[in-house]
C-alpha positions as CSV (number, residue, x, y, z in Angstrom):
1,X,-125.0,63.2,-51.6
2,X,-125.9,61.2,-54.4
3,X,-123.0,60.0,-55.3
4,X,-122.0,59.1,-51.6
5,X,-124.9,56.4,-52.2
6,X,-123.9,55.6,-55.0
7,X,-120.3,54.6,-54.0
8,X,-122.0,52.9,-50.8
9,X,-124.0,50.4,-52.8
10,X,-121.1,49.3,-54.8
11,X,-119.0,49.1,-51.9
12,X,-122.1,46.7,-50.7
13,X,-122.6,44.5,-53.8
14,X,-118.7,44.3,-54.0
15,X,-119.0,42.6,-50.8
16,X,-121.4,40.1,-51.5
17,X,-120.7,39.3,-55.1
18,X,-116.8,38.3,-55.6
19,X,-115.7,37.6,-59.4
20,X,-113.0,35.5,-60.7
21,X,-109.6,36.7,-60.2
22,X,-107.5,38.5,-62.7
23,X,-104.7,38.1,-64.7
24,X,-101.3,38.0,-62.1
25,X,-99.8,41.1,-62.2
26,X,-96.3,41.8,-63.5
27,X,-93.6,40.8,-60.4
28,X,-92.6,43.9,-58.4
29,X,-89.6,44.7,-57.3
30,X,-87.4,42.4,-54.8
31,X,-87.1,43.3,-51.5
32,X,-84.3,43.4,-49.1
33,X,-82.4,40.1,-48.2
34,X,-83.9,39.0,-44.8
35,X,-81.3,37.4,-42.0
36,X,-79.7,33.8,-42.4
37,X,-81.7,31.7,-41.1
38,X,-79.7,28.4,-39.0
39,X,-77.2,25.5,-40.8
40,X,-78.9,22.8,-42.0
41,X,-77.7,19.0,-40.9
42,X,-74.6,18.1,-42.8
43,X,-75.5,15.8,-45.8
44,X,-73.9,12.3,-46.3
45,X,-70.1,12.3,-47.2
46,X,-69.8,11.8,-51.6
47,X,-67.6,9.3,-53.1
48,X,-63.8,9.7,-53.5
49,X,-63.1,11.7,-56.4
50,X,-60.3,10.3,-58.7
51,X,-56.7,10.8,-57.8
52,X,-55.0,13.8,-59.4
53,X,-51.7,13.7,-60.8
54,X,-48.4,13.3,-58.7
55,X,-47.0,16.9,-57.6
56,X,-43.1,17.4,-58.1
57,X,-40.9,15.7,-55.3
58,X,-40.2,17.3,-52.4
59,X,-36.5,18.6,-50.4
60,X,-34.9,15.8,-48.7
61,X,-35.3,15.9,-45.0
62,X,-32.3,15.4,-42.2
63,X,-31.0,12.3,-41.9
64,X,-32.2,10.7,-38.9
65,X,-30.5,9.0,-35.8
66,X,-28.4,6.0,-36.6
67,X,-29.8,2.5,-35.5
68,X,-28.9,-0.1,-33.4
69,X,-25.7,-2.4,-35.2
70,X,-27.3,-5.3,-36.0
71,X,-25.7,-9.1,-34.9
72,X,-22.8,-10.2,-36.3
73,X,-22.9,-12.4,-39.2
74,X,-22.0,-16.0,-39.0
75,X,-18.0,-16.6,-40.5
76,X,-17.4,-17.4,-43.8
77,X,-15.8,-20.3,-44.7
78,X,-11.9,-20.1,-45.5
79,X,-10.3,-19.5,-48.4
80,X,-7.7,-22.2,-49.8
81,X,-4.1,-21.3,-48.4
82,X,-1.6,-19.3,-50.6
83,X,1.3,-20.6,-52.2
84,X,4.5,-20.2,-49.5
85,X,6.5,-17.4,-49.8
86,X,10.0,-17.5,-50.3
87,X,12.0,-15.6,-47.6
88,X,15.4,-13.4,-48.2
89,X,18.4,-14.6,-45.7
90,X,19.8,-11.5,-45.9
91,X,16.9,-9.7,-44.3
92,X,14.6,-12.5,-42.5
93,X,15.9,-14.4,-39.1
94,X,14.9,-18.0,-39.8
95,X,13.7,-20.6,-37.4
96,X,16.6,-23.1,-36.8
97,X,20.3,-23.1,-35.4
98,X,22.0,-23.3,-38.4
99,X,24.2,-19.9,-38.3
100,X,23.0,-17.7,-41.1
101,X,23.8,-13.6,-42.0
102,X,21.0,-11.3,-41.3
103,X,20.5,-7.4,-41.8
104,X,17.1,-6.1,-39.5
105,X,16.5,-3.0,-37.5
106,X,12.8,-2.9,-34.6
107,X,11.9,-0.1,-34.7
108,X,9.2,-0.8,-32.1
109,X,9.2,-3.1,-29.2
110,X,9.8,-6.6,-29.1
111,X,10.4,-9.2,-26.8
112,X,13.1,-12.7,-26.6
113,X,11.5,-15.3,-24.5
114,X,14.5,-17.6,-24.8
115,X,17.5,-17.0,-24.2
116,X,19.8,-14.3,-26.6
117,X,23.3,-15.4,-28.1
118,X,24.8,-12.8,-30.0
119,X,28.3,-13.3,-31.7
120,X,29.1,-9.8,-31.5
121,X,28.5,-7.1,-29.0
122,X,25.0,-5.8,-28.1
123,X,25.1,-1.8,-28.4
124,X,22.1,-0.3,-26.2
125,X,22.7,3.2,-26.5
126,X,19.5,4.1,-24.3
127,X,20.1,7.1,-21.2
128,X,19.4,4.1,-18.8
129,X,20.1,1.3,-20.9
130,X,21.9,-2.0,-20.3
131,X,25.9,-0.6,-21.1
132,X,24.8,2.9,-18.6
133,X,23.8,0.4,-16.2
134,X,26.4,-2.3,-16.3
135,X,29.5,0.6,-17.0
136,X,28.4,3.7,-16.5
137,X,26.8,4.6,-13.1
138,X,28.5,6.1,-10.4
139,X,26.8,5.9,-6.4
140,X,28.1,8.6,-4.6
141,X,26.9,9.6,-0.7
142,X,26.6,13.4,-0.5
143,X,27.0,13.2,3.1
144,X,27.4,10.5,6.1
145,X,26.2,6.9,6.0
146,X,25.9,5.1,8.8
147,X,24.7,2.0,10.4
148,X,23.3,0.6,13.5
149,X,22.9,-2.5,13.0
150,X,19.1,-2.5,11.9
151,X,18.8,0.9,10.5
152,X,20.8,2.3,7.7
153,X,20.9,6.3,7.6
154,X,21.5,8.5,5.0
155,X,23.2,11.7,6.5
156,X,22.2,13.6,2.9
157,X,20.9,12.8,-0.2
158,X,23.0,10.1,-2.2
159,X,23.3,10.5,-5.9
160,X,22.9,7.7,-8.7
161,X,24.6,9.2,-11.6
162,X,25.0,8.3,-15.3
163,X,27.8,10.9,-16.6
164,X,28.6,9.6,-19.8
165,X,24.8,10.0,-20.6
166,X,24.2,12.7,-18.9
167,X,21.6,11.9,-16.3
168,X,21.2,11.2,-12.5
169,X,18.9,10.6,-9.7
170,X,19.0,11.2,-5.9
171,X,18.1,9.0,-3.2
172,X,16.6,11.0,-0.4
173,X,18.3,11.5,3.0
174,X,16.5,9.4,6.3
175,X,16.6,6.3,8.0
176,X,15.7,2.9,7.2
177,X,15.0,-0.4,8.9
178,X,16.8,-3.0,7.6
179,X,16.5,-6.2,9.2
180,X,18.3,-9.4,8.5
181,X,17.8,-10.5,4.4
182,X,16.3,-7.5,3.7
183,X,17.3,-5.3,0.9
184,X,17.2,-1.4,-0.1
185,X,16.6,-0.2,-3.3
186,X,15.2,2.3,-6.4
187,X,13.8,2.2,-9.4
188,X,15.4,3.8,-12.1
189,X,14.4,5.7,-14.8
190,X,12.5,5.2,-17.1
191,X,10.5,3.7,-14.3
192,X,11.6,6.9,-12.1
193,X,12.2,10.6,-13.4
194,X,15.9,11.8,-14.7
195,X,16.9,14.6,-11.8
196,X,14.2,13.5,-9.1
197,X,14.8,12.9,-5.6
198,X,13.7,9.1,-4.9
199,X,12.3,7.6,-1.3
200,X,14.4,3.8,-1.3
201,X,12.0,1.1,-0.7
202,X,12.8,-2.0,1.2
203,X,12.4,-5.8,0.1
204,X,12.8,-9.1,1.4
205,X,15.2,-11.7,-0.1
206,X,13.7,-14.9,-1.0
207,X,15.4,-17.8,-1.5
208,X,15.0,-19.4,-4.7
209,X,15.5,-18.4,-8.5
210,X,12.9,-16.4,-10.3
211,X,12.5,-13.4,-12.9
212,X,14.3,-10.3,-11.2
213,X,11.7,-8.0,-9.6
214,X,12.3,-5.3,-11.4
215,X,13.4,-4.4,-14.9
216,X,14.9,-0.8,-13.7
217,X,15.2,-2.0,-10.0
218,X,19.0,-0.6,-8.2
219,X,19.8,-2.7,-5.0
220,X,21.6,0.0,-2.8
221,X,22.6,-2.1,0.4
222,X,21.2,-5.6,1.3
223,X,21.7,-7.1,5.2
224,X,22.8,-10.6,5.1
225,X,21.3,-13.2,8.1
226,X,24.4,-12.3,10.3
227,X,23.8,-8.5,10.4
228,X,26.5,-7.6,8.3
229,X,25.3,-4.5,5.7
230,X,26.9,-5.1,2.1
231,X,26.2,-1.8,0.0
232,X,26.4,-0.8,-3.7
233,X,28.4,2.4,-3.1
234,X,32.0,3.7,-2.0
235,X,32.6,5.5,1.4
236,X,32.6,4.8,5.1
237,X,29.8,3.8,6.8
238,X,30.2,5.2,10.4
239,X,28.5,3.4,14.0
240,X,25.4,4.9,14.0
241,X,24.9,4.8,18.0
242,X,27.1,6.7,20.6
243,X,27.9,4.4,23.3
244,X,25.7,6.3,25.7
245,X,22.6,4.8,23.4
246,X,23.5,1.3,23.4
247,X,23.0,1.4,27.4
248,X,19.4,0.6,28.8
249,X,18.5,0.3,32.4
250,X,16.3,0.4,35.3
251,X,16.9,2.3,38.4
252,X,15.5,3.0,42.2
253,X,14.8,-1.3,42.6
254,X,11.6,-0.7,45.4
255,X,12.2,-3.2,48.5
256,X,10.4,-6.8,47.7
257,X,10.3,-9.8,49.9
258,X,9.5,-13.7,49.3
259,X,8.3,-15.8,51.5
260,X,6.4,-19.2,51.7
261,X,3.1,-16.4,51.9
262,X,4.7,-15.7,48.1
263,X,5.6,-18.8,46.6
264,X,6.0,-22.4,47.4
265,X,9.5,-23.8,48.4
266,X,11.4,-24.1,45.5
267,X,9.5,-21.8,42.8
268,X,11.3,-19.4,41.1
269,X,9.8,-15.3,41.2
270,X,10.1,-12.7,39.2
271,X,11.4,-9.8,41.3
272,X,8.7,-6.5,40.6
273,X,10.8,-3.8,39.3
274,X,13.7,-6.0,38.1
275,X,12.3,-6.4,34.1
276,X,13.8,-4.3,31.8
277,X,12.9,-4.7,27.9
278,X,15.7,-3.3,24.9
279,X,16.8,-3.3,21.5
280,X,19.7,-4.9,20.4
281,X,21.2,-2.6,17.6
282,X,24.1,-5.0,16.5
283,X,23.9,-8.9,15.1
284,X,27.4,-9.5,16.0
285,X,27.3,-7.4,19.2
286,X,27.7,-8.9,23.2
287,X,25.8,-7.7,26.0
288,X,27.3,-7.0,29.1
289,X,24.1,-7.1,31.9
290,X,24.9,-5.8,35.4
291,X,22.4,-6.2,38.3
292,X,23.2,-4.0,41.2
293,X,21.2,-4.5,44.6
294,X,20.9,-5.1,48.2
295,X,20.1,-8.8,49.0
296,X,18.9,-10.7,51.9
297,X,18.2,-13.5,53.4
298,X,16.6,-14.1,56.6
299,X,18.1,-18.1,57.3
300,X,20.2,-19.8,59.5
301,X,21.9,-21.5,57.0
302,X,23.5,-20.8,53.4
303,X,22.2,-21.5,49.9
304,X,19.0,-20.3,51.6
305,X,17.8,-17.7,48.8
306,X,18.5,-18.5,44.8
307,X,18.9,-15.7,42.5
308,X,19.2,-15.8,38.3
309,X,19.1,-13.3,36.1
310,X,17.1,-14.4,32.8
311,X,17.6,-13.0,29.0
312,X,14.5,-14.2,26.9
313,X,13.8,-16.8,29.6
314,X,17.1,-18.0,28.9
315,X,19.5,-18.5,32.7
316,X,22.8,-16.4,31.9
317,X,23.7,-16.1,35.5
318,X,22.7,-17.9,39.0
319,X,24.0,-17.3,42.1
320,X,23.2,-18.0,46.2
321,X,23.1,-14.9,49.0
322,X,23.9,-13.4,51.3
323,X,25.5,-17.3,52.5
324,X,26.2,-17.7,55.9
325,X,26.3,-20.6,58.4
326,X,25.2,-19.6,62.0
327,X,23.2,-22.9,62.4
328,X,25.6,-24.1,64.8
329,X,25.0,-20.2,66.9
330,X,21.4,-20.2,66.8
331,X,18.0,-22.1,65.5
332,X,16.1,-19.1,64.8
333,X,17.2,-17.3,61.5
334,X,18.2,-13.9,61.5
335,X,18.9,-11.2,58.5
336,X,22.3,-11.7,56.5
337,X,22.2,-8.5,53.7
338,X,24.5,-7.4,51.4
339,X,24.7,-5.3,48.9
340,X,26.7,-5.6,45.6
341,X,27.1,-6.1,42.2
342,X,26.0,-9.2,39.6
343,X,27.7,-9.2,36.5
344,X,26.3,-11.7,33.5
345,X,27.8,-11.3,29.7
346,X,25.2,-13.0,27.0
347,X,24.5,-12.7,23.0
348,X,21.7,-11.8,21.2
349,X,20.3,-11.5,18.1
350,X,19.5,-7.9,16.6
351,X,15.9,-6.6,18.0
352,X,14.2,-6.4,20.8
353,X,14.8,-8.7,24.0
354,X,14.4,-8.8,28.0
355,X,16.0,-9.4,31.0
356,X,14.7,-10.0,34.3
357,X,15.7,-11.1,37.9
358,X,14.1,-14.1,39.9
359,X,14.5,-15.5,43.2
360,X,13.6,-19.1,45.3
361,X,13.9,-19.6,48.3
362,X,14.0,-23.1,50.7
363,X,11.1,-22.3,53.1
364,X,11.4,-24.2,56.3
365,X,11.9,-23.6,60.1
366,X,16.0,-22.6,59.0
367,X,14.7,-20.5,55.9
368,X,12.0,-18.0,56.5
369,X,12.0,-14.9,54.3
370,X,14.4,-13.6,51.0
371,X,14.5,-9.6,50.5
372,X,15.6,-7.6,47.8
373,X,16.1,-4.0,47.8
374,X,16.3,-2.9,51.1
375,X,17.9,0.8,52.1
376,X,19.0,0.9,48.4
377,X,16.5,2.7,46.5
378,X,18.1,5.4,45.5
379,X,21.4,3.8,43.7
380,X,20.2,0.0,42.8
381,X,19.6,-0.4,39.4
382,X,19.7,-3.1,36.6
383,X,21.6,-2.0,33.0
384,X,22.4,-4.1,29.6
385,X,25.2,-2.6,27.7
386,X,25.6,-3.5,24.3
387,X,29.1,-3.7,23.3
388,X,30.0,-3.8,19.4
């Protein structure tokens, strides 16, 4: 009990009276690392540090895209000109016409733009060279030729041959227009191809000289002005045209009348149905043109109703009917007809052309009416018949 006290007054005067502090203690042991607290602001930047030494060069990287070629440079000035060269006869052709003896060979291509003398003969050993040309080709037809006048025809293929060199050509087989100064023709090799079949093309002549047309250019057959066909080749060239072509006509004429309700008195009419267009095959050729009809005249008097038969507008015949007088019978006209045959020969150039019937007649109280045509429709007809 007593020493309960005891320890409660010390307790109580240890409360009331502090002393100084002691001595500090020796440090105790650390504790445990507490959590990172949050980054502080980043400080200011220090100075550059001084530069360290330079490391060892590195590989070589790929070479990059080429650039743009710069301008061109301005020329240089000229050098001074060399001494002349001296020049060996014996293998240099000199400028001049003073004869001189000369070895070369061109090997490539060259090119005279004057003209060429040669003392000697020129060897051109080529396939289709000058000598095959000028001596060795031989133009054969395989089959028929032959020639209307304005077409030339090829029956088969002809052949262009060059025996001593061994080569050929063929011109294909076909027709083809040739008019007046107009010219057929191929081109050779080596413009064409040794062994092929060619088409022929076709030119006009024209008058007046100038550099040939074509260096491997064959004429095969040229027409002169006239219609006459000149060729390049051997073998007869055979009429193209039966005779039954060379006829063209018109047939069943229709019945037509004139009258003063047609024309005036005097004024030529081309008769409907009596026009007939053709082609003349042959230059030199006539033409034989028939016109075959019933014709009237409704008159009291003749030379009442005018016929002519035109060829390109051109009169090749003219004649009067049916004539006959009855003015002394009567004063009213009556119908005169007659049928019959009007014959008219003309020439022609070769190509086409046409021929055509008119009629006039002399309208007055003694010349009323002209017919053509009438009760014939069946066997009228108007033909050209081209004769060689």
């Amino acid at each position: 009990m007593r020493t309960a006290r005891l320890a409660a007054i010390a307790a109580a005067l240890a409360i009331s009276c502090s002393g100084s502090n002691g001595g500090t203690g020796p440090t105790g042991l650390q504790g445990s690392t507490g959590p990172t607290g949050p980054t502080g602001v980043t400080g200011p930047t220090g100075p550059t540090g001084a530069t360290g030494a330079t490391g060892p060069t590195g590989a070589t990287g790929a070479t990059g895209a080429t650039g743009a070629t710069g301008a061109t440079g301005s020329t240089g000035p000229m050098g001074p000109t060399g001494p002349i060269g001296t020049a060996d006869p014996a293998q240099v052709i000199l400028n001049g016409t003073t004869p001189q003896v000369a070895s070369f060979s061109v090997t490539g291509s060259g090119a005279v733009g004057e003209s060429l003398t040669a003392g000697g003969a020129i060897s051109t050993p080529a396939t289709w060279g000058i000598t095959a040309r000028t001596q060795g080709l031989v133009i054969a037809p395989e089959g028929t030729v032959s020639d209307d006048g304005a077409t030339l025809t090829f029956g088969a293929t002809v052949i262009v041959m060059n025996p001593a060199a061994g080569s050929y050509v063929r011109i294909a087989a076909g027709s083809y227009a040739l008019g007046a100064s107009q010219y057929l023709y191929v081109d050779l090799p080596p413009t064409a191809t040794r062994g092929s079949v060619l088409t022929p093309s076709v030119a006009s002549y024209a008058d007046g000289d100038r550099p040939y047309d074509g260096p491997d250019r064959l004429v095969l057959a040229h027409r002169l002005a006239g219609g006459t066909l000149l060729t390049r080749f051997q073998g007869r060239i055979d009429a193209a045209a039966a005779p039954s072509s060379l006829v063209s006509f018109v047939t069943s004429l229709t019945d037509q009348r004139n009258s003063s309700a047609i024309t005036a008195p005097g004024t030529w009419w081309t008769v409907p149905g009596r026009v007939l267009t053709f082609t003349k095959r042959f230059a030199t050729s006539r033409l034989k043109v028939t016109y075959q009809d019933t014709l009237g005249a409704s008159a009291t008097t003749y030379d009442a109703c005018e016929w002519q038969i035109l060829l390109d507008g051109t009169q090749i015949a003219f004649f009067t009917g049916p004539d006959l007088d009855t003015s002394g019978l009567s004063s009213t006209p009556a119908w005169r007809i007659q049928n019959a045959a009007h014959l008219a020969w003309a020439t022609a150039a070769a190509g086409n052309h046409n021929v055509l019937v008119q009629n006039r007649g002399a309208w007055s109280s003694t010349v009323t009416e002209c017919l053509a045509g009438w009760n014939r429709n069946g066997t009228s007809f108007l033909s050209v018949e081209e004769i060689p």
